[in-house]
C-alpha positions as CSV (number, residue, x, y, z in Angstrom):
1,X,-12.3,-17.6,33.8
2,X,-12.2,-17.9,30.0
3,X,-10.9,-20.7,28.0
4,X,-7.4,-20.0,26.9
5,X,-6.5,-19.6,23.2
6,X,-3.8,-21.9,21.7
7,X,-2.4,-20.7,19.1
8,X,0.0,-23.2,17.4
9,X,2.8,-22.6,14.9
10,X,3.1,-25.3,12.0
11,X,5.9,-25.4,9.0
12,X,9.1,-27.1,7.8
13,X,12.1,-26.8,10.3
14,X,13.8,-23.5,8.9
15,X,10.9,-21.9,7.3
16,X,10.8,-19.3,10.1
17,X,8.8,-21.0,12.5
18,X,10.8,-20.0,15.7
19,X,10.8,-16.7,14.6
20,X,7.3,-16.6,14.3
21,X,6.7,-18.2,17.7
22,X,9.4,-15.6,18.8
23,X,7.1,-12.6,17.2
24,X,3.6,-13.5,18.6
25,X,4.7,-14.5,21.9
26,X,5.9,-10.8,22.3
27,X,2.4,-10.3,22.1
28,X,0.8,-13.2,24.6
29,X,0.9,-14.2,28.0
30,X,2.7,-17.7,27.0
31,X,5.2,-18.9,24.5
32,X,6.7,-22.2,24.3
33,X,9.3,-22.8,21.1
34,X,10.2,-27.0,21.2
35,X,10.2,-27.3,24.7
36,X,11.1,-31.0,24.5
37,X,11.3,-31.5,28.5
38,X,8.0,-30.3,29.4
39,X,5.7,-31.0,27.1
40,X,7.1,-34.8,25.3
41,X,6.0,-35.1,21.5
42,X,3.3,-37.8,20.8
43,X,2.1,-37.0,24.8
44,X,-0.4,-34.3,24.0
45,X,-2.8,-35.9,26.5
46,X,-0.6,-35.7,29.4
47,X,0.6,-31.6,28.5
48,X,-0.2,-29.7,31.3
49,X,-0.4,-26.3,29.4
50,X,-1.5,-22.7,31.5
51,X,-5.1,-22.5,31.7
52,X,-5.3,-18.8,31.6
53,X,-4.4,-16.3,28.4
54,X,-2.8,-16.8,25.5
55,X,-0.8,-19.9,24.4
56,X,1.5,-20.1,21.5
57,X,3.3,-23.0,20.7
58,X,5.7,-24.3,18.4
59,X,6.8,-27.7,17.5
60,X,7.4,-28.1,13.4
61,X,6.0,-31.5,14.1
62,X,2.9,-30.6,16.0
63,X,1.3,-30.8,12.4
64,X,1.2,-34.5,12.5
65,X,-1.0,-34.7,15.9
66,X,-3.5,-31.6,15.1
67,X,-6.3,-34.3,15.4
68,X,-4.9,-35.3,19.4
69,X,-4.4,-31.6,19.9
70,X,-7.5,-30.0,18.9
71,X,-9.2,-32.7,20.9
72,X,-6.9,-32.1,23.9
73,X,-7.4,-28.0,22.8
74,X,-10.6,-27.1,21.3
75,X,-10.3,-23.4,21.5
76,X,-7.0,-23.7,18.7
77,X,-5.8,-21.3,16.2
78,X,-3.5,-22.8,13.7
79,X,-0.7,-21.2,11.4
80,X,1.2,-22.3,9.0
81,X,4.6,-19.9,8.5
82,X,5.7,-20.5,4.5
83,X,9.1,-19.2,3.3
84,X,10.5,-19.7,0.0
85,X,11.4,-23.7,-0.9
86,X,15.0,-23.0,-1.9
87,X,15.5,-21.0,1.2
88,X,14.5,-23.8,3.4
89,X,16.7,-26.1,1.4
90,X,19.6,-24.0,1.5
91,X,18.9,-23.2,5.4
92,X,18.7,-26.7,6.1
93,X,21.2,-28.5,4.0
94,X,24.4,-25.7,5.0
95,X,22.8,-24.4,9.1
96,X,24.6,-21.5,10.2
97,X,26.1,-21.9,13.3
98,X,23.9,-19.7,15.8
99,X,20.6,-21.5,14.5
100,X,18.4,-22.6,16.5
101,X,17.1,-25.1,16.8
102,X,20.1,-27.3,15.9
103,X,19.4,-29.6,13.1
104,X,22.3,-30.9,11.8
105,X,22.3,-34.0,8.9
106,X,25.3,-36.0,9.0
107,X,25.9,-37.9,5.6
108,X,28.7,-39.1,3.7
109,X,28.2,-36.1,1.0
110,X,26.2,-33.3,0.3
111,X,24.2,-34.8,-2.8
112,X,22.9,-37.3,0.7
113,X,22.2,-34.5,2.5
114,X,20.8,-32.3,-0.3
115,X,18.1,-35.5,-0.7
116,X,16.9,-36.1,3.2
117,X,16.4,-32.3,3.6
118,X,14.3,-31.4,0.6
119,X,12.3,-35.3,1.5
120,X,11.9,-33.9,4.8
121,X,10.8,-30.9,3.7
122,X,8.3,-32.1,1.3
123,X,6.9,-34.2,4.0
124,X,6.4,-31.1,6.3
125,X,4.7,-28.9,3.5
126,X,2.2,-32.0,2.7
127,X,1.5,-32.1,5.9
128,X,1.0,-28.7,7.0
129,X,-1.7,-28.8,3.5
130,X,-3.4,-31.8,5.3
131,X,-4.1,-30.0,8.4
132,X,-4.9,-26.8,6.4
133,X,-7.5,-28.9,4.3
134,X,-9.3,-30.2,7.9
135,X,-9.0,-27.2,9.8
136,X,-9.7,-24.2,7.6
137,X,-11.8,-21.9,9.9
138,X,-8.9,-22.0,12.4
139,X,-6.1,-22.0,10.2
140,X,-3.7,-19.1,8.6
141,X,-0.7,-19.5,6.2
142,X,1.8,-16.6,6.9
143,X,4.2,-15.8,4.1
144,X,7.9,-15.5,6.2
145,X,9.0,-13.4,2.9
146,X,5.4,-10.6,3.3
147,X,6.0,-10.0,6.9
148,X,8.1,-6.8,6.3
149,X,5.8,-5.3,4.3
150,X,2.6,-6.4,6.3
151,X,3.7,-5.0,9.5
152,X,5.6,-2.2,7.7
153,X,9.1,-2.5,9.1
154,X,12.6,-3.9,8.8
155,X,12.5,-7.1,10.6
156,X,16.0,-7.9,12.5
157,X,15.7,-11.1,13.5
158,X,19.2,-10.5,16.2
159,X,17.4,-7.2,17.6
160,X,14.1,-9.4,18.2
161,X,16.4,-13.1,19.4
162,X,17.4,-10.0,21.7
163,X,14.2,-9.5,23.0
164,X,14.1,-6.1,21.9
165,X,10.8,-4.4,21.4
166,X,11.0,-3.3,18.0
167,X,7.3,-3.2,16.5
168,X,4.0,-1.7,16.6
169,X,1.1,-4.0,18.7
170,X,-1.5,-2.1,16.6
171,X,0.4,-3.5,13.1
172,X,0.9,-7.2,15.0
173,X,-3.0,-7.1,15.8
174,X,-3.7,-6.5,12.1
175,X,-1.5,-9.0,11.0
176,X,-2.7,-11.4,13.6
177,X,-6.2,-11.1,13.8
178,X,-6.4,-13.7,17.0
179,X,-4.0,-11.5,19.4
């Protein structure tokens, strides 16, 4: 049997990294997006993940334990989904409804609110460099705004929360060099 391939999905909450998680997992035999039950944050030790195929994984916070989790998982791939700052500011500060996953800031006003997100966000994208900066040979930045024209379609993100099958595997491999 082969040694699996993790492939784990890094960014700021909102910057696409469900999506992401959503779009390679089409293509692998696992996907797991925040699965907070199964596998408790800070516990990469004790994960029980399959030992057979392809694993990909999301947590936005994963990118403060890659040290824990590339010991734990030695054959990682790492990738870092970026999407436009203001996006992420706006997507986080005023959620639509049907997000997911939930994040909601309660504060007294939105200049409050306007503050935590863009201080969490900061401290996600520094973050996410730091781990770029000690993993390069396993690490890829995808640009959430390029993936249109890189796989050469109309992305729908309601077809694909659907599961609809709505791309090309041959365009995902050459996007995703790993799958």
């Amino acid at each position: 049997m082969t040694q699996p391939n993790y492939i784990w999905i890094i960014g700021s909450p909102r910057s696409g990294t469900t999506f992401l998680t959503n779009l390679i997992g089409e293509s692998t035999k696992y996907k797991f997006t925040e699965p907070w039950d199964l596998f408790p944050l800070g516990e990469q030790k004790h994960w029980n993940l399959p030992k057979d195929g392809t694993v990909v994984f999301k947590y936005c916070s994963n990118c403060w334990h890659y040290q824990e989790i590339n010991k734990c998982y030695p054959n990682s791939i790492w990738i870092q989904i970026k999407r436009n700052p203001t996006s992420i500011l706006y997507s986080l500060v005023f959620e639509k409804a049907d997000s997911y996953p939930v994040r909601k800031f309660y504060f007294d006003n939105l200049e409050n609110k306007i503050k935590f997100a863009k201080a969490m966000q900061e401290d996600y994208l520094s973050q996410c460099d730091k781990v770029e900066n000690k993993i390069i040979v396993k690490y890829e930045n995808i640009d959430y705004n390029l993936l249109e024209d890189k796989l050469k379609i109309k992305l729908d993100k309601k077809k694909f929360i659907n599961r609809n099958k709505f791309y090309d595997k041959n365009k995902m491999k050459l996007l995703f060099k790993f799958l």
